[in-house]
N, C-alpha and C positions, 0 to 999 in steps of 0.2 A: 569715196570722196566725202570730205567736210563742206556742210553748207553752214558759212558763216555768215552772220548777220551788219550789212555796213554801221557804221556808226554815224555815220552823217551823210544825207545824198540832199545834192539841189535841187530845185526842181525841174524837169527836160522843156523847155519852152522852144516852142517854134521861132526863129529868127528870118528876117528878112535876110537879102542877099547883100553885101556891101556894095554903096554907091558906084558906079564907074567913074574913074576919073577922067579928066579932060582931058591929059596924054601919058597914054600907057607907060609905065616905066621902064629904064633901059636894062633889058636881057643882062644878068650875072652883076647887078649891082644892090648890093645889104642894104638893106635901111628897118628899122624898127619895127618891130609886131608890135611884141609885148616888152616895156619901159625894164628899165634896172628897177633888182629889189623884188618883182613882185613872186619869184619862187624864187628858193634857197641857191647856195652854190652846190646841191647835187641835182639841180636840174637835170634832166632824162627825158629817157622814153619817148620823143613826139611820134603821134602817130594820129593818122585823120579817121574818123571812124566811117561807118556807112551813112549816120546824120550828116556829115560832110563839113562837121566839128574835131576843131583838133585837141588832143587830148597829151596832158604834159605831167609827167610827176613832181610832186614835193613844191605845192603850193601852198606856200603862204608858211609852212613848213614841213617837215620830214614826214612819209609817211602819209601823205596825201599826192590825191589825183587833180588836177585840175583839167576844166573845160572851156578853153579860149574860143567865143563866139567873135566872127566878123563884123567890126563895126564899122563905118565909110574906109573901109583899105587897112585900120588896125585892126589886135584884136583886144578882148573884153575878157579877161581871167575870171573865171570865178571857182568857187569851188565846187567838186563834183563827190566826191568819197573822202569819206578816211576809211583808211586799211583796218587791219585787225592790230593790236596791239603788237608790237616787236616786229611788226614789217614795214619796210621800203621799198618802195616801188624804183626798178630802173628802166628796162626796157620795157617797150611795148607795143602787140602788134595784134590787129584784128583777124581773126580766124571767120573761116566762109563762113560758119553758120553768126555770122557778125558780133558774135561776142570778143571782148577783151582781151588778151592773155597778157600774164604782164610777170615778167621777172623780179622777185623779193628775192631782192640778193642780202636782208638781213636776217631773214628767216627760212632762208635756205630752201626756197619751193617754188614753182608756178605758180601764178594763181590764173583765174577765169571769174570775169566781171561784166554782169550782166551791165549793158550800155543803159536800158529803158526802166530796171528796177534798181540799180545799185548792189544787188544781190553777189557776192563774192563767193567762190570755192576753191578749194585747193585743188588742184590736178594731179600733181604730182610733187612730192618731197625729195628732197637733194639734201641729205644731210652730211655725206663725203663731200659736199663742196664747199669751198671756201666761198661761196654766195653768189650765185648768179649774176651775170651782170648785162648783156644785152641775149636778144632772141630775135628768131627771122623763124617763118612755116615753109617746109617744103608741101609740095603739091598732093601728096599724099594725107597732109593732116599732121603730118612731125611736125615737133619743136623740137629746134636745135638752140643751146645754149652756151655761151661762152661762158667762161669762168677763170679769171685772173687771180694768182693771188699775187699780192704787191707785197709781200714779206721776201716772197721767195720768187723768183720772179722767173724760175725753171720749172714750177709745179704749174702751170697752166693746162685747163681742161677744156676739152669740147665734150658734150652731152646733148641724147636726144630723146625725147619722150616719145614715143611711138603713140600712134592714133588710138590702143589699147589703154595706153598710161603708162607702159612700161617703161623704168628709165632704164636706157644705155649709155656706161661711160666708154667712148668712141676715141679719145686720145687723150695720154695725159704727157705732162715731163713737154709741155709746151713754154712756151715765153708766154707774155701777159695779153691770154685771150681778151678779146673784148668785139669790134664790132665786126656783125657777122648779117651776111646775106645769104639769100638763092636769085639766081638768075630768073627774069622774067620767063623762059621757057623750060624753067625748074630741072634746066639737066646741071646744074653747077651750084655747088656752095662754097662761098667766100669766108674768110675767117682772115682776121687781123693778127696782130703782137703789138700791142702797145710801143712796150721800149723798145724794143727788137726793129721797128718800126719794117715789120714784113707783112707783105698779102699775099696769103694761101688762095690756092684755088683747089675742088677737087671734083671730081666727077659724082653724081648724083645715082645709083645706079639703086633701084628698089628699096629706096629713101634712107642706104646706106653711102655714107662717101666712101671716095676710091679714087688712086691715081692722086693722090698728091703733088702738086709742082708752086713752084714759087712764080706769083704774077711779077708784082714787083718788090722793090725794098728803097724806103726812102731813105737819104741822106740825111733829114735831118726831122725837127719835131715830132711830138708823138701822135698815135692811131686812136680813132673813136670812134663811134657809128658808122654804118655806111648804107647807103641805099642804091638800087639800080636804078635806072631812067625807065622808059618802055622801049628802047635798043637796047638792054644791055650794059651801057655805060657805068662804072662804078663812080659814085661820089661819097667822099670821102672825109671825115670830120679830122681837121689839122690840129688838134692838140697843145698847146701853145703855142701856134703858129697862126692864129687870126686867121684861118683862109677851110676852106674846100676846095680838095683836090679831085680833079673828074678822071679815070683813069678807061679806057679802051680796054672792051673782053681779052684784049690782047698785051691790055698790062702798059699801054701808051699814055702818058699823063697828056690830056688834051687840051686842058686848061684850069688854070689855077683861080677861084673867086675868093677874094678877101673880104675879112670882114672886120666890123668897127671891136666887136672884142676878141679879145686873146685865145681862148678856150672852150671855143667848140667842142660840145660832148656828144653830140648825137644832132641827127637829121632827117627830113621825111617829105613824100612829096604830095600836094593836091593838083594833080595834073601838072601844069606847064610852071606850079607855084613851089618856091621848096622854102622849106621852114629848119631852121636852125636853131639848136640850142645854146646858153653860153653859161660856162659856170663859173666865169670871173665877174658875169654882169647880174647873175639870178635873171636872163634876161631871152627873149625871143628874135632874132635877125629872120630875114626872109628875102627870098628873090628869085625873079622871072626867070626861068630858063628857054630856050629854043623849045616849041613844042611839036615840034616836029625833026627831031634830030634823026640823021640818016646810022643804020643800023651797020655797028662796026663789026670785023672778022674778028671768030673767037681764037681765041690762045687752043695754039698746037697742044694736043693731048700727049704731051711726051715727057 
């Protein structure tokens, strides 16, 4: 492993908690985090860390990390890292031992980014891939990574880093990978198609998948991020379709949330709160979910 040096870290400052407001907002409705403009239009990656700070790429521009603290119900962008020269950051997702992991789909590799020093490292290199683009951990310690390429739009890859570092290319001759989960009780991995506009499911079996079947297949707009609830629930970034689709282990779309911009890339949740990326707005949506949502039957293993 490369330990490379950040180029620029902010400083980690303790924040208070955002005020409560005088009446809670209503459950599946958008309203503003972070304003238009203040990350580029390859907004990415949200994801909350163990500070209980969320963390978003390509602040202010390309190739930066940014760290959006809660201020009375918004949030407060600031910047947190810049990368190493020729990387971008897109997906990203916290690992137990609370460090970063974050998909450089410009430089073709994982990285791992210390939250509390800024300290960055390579993990692993992917240079047969057309560039990483989102990632999800199985329970084991894998990274699993999607990999689209939009030339061709038949060569799409799934990839997995094993807890060793070892990379495994696990599927290729797919439609346009992109967002990709595991199920809260880490027996399933989800995996999108873009244009294809399909959702894989597969069976999780000794943090190889297996048992492939199709959840569902939309009719219309394209596939981006997705995140599970704590039932299982799949939620689902609508792609020029302004919205998040919630879809049931069983592949049942349960409710549709719209939102004020077009193109949702990526999603993520702090408890009962979900956070939305846009990259028509450079811009952050957000909204209440039920926190307590009753736990749906899984899709038949056939």
């Amino acid at each position: 492993m490369r330990l490379l040096r950040p180029l620029s870290l902010c400083l980690l400052l303790p924040f208070a908690a955002p005020a409560l407001a005088e009446k809670a907002p209503a459950t599946y409705q958008a309203w503003d985090y972070v304003g238009d403009g203040v990350f580029t239009s390859d907004i990415e990656g949200p994801a909350v860390g163990p500070d209980g700070t969320l963390y978003v790429v390509n602040y202010g521009r390309n190739g930066t990390i940014g760290r959006v603290l809660p201020e009375a119900g918004k949030g407060n962008a600031k910047l947190f890292v810049v990368l190493p020269a020729g990387s971008v950051g897109n997906g990203i997702r916290f690992a137990a031992d609370k460090t970063m992991r974050v998909a450089d789909k410009a430089g073709k590799q994982l990285l791992k980014v210390d939250p509390v020093s800024g300290a960055i490292t390579v993990l692993a290199q992917l240079p047969q891939s057309t560039g990483p683009n989102d990632l999800t951990l199985g329970p084991d310690g894998s990274v699993y990574l999607s990999d689209p390429d939009w030339e061709n739009t038949t060569n799409g890859r799934l990839w997995r880093v094993a807890p060793d570092g070892q990379v495994q290319l696990l599927e290729d001759h797919m439609g346009t990978t992109n967002g990709i989960e595991v199920s809260p009780d880490g027996k399933r991995l989800y995996l999108n198609e873009s244009i294809q506009r399909a959702v894989w499911v597969y069976d999780l079996v000794d943090g190889k998948p297996q048992n492939k079947r199709l959840l569902h297949r939309f009719e219309d707009f394209g596939l981006d991020g997705m995140r599970c609830d704590p039932a299982g629930n799949l939620y689902i970034a609508r792609y020029d379709g302004g919205q998040v689709a919630i879809l049931s282990p069983a592949g049942e779309v349960l409710r549709t949330v719209p939102l004020k911009g077009r193109k949702p890339s990526n999603i993520t949740f702090d408890g009962a709160q979900v956070f939305v990326t846009l990259q028509d707005r450079g811009a952050i949506e957000t909204f209440y979910v039920d926190p307590s949502p009753a736990p749906a039957a899984a899709a038949p293993a056939h």
